[in-house]
C-alpha positions, -999 to 999 in steps of 0.1 A, spaced: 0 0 0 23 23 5 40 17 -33 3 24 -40 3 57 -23 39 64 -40 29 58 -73 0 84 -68 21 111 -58 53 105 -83 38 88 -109 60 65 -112 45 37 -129 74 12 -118 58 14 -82 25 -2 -94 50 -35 -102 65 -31 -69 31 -33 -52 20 -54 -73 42 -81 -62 42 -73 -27 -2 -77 -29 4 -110 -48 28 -122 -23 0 -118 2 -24 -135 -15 -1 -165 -23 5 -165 12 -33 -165 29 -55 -168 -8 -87 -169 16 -99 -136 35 -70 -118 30 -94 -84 27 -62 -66 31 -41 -76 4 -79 -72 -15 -84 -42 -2 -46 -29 -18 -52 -48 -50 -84 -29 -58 -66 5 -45 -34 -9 -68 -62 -12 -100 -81 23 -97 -45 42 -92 -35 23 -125 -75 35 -140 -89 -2 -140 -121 6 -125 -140 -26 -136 -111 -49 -119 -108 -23 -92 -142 -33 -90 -143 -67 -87 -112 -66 -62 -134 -39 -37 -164 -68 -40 -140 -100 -29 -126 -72 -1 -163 -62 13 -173 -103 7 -142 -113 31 -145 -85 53 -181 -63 53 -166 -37 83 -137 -28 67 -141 6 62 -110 10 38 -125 -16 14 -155 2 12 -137 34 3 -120 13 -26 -158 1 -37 -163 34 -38 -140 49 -60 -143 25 -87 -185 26 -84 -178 67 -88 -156 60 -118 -176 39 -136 -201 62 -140 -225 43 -110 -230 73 -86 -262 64 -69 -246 30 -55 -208 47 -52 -228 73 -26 -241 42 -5 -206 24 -7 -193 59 7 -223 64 33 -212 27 47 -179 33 51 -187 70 69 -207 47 88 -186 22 96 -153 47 103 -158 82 98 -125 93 97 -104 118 76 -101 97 45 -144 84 46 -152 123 50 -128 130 15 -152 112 0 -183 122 16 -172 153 7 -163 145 -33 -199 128 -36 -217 162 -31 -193 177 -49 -200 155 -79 -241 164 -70 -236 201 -74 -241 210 -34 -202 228 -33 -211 240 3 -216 206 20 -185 191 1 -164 220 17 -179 219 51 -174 178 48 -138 185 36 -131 208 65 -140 182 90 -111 156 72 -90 182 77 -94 184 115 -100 143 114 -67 142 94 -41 121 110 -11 121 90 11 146 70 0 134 34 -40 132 50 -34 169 65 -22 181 28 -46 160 6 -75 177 23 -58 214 19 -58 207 -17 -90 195 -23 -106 226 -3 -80 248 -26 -97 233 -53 -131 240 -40 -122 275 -34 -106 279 -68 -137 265 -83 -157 288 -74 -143 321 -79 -120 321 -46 -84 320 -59 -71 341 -27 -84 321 -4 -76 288 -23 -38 307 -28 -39 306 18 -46 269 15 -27 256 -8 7 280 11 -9 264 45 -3 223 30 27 230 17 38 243 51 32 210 62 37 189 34 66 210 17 76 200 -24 39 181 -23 28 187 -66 -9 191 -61 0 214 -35 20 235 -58 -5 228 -87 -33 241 -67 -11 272 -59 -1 277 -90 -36 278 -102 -44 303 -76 -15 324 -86 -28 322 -126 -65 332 -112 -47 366 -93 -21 372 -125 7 363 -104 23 345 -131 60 342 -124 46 323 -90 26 306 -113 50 299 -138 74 286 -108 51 263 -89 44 247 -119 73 241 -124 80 224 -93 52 206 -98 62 191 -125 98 186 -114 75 162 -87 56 145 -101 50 151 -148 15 146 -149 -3 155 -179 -24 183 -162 5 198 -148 23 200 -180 -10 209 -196 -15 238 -170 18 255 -175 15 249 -214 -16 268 -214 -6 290 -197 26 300 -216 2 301 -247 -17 329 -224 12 349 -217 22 344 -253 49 321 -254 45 297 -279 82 281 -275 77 276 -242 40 263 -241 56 236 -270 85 224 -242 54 211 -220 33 195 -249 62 181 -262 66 163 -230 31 155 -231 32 140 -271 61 121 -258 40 104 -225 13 102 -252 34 73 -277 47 59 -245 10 50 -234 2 41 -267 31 19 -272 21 0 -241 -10 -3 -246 -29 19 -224 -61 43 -227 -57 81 -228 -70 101 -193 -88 134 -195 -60 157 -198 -50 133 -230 -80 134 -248 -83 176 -242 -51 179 -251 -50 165 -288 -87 178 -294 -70 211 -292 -34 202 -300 -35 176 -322 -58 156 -343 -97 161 -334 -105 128 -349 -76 109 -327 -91 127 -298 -128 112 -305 -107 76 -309 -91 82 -275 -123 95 -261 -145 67 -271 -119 45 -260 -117 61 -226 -157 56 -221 -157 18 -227 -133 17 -196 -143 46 -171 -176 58 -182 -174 94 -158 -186 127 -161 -151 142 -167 -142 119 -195 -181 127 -210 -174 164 -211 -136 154 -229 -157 133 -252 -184 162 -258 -150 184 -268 -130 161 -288 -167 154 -306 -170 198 -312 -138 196 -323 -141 171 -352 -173 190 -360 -200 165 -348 -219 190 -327 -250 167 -326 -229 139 -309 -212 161 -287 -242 181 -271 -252 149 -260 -218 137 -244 -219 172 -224 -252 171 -213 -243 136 -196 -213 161 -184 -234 177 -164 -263 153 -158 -254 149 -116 -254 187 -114 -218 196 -110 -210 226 -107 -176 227 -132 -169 261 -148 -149 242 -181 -178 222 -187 -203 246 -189 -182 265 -214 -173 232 -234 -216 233 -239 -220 269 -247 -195 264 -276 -213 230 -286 -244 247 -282 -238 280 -300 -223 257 -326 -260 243 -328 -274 273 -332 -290 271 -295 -279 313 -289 -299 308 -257 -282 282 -241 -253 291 -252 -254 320 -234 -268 308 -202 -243 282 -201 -214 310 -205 -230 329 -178 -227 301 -154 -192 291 -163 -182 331 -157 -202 330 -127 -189 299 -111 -154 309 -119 -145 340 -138 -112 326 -141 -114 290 -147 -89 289 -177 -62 314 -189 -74 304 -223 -106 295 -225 -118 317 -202 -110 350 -216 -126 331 -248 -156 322 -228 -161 364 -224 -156 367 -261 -182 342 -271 -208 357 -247 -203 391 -261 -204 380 -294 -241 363 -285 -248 393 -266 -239 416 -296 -259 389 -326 -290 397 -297 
C-alpha cells in the first residue's frame, strides 16, 4: 500500500509493479480472507484507472470483510468511476458509517461535490482536515478545499490553503498545482510559472504540463507552451506503445493540440473503460472539435447530468451549443461558467467572455 500511495504522488509507474508483487505475495500466502491484500489490489487497479477490476477486487474485499471501512472506500471509488454514482454514494455512506475518519469524509465530501451541493462538500472536507491524522491526509485535504475554493471564484483564499499544506507537506505537486492555479486566477504569473514548475519537477503529470502549457500560450509564449506539450506527445506514444487508454488531460489535449478525430478515438476508448462525467465532457469536446456537434451536445449534457457545478464544462456546452445554433443556451451556459469561476482557464476563459459578447452583440 504504500508503493500504492507512492505511485500516486510521483507517478512512477514502476511502483504499481512493486506493489503489485508485494499484494500477490500476500495473497499466495493467505489466498482466503486476505481483505487486506484485497483491499490494496483494488486501490493498486483504480490508481492504475482499471475501474472494472478495481471493482471486482473492492467486492472479494467487502465479501471477506463487510466492516472494513478502507475496502468500502475502494468500492467506492471504482462505483464513482464507472459512471454508478447512486450506488458509489451508499458504498461511501457505509464506510462513513462504519469509520468516519479523515479519509471516509474526502469522499463524503467528493460525492456532493459531484451532485452540485459545493457547500456541504467544503464543510465535509473541513472536518477531514481536522479528522486528518497524517502529514499526506493533512495536505490532501488542503488541496482539495484549494480546489473547491478555486472552483468557485475564490483564488485568494484557495492561494492561503494551498501555502498552508505545503507548510506541512513541503515539495507536495498538487499542493504546488493548486497554488499555482491560484497564482494564474490573481495574474501572479511568475509564481505561477514557478510552482508549476515544481510541480512538474515532482511528479510530470499531464495536467501539470497541460497547465503551465496553457498558460505559456496565455502569456504568449508559444516556445515555451511547445517544451510542456512536447513532454506530453512524448507520454502520449509511451502509453500508446504500451497499450494503455488516454486520461482526460489526454484526450483535451490532442482535441485542441493535435488531431480532433484521434481525440474522438481516444475518447470513445476512454468511455468503454471509465464511463465518468469528466471523461463525458472530454468526449463532448473532442466530438465539437471534429465537428460533430450533434454527438457532442449529447456527451456534455451527460457532463453535467449529476449537477456539477464545473466552470470548463459549462463552457465546453456553450461552444457545442452555439455551434448548434441554440444562442440561448449558449449564453446561459457562458454565464454560469463566468459566474462559477470567472477565471477557470487562462485560455478558455478569456474566450468564454468573447463568445458571450459576441451572443450578446448577434441579440
Amino acid at each position: 500500500m504504500a508503493y500504492v500511495q507512492q505511485a500516486r504522488s510521483t507517478a512512477d509507474a514502476a511502483t504499481h509493479a512493486r506493489a503489485e508483487t508485494a499484494l500477490r505475495k500476500s495473497l499466495a500466502l493467505q489466498p482466503a480472507d486476505n481483505f487486506a491484500a484485497e483491499t490494496g489490489m483494488g486501490a493498486l487497479e483504480a490508481a492504475r484507472h482499471r475501474f472494472a477490476q478495481a471493482l471486482t477486487w473492492a467486492r472479494r474485499a467487502t465479501a471477506s470483510n463487510p466492516y472494513s471501512a478502507p475496502a468500502q472506500g475502494v468500492l467506492a471509488d471504482a462505483l464513482t468511476q464507472l459512471g454508478r454514482y447512486e450506488d458509489s454514494y451508499a458504498a461511501v455512506q457505509r464506510m462513513t458509517d462504519l469509520r468516519p475518519d479523515s479519509s471516509a469524509l474526502a469522499r463524503a465530501s467528493y460525492s456532493w461535490e459531484l451532485r452540485g451541493d459545493t457547500k456541504r462538500a467544503r464543510d465535509l472536507m473541513s472536518r477531514s482536515l481536522q479528522a486528518a491524522g497524517t502529514p499526506a491526509e493533512k495536505a490532501f485535504a488542503l488541496t482539495h478545499l484549494a480546489t473547491l475554493a478555486l472552483e468557485s471564484g475564490h483564488p485568494r483564499t484557495a492561494l492561503g490553503l494551498a501555502g498552508s499544506g505545503l507548510t506541512a507537506l513541503p515539495g507536495d505537486a498538487a499542493l504546488l498545482e493548486a497554488r499555482a492555479r491560484a497564482h494564474t486566477a490573481l495574474g501572479h504569473h511568475e509564481q505561477a510559472v514557478t510552482d508549476f514548475t515544481a510541480a512538474i519537477a515532482a511528479a510530470p503529470l499531464p495536467q501539470y504540463l497541460l497547465g503551465l502549457g496553457d498558460l505559456q500560450t496565455s502569456l504568449g509564449h508559444p516556445e515555451r507552451a511547445e517544451q510542456q506539450y512536447d513532454v506530453l506527445r512524448a507520454q502520449e506514444k509511451l502509453r500508446e506503445a504500451t497499450g494503455g487508454v488516454a486520461d482526460v488531460d489526454g484526450i483535451l489535449f490532442e482535441a485542441d493540440h493535435g488531431n480532433p478525430g484521434t481525440a474522438v478515438t481516444m475518447g470513445r476508448a476512454a468511455l468503454r473503460l471509465r464511463p465518468f462525467i469528466a471523461v463525458h465532457d472530454a468526449m463532448a469536446w473532442a466530438l465539437h472539435r471534429a465537428g460533430r456537434d450533434t454527438e457532442a451536445i449529447a456527451q456534455a449534457d451527460l457532463a453535467l447530468a449529476q449537477g456539477t457545478v464545473s466552470a470548463p464544462f459549462h463552457y465546453h456546452r456553450a461552444l457545442i451549443n452555439e455551434a448548434l445554433g441554440r444562442t440561448g443556451a449558449a449564453r446561459t451556459d457562458l454565464g454560469r461558467a463566468l459566474d462559477t469561476d470567472p477565471h477557470f482557464h487562462p485560455v478558455d476563459a478569456p474566450r468564454a467572455r468573447a463568445a458571450l459578447s459576441r451572443i450578446e452583440a448577434a441579440r
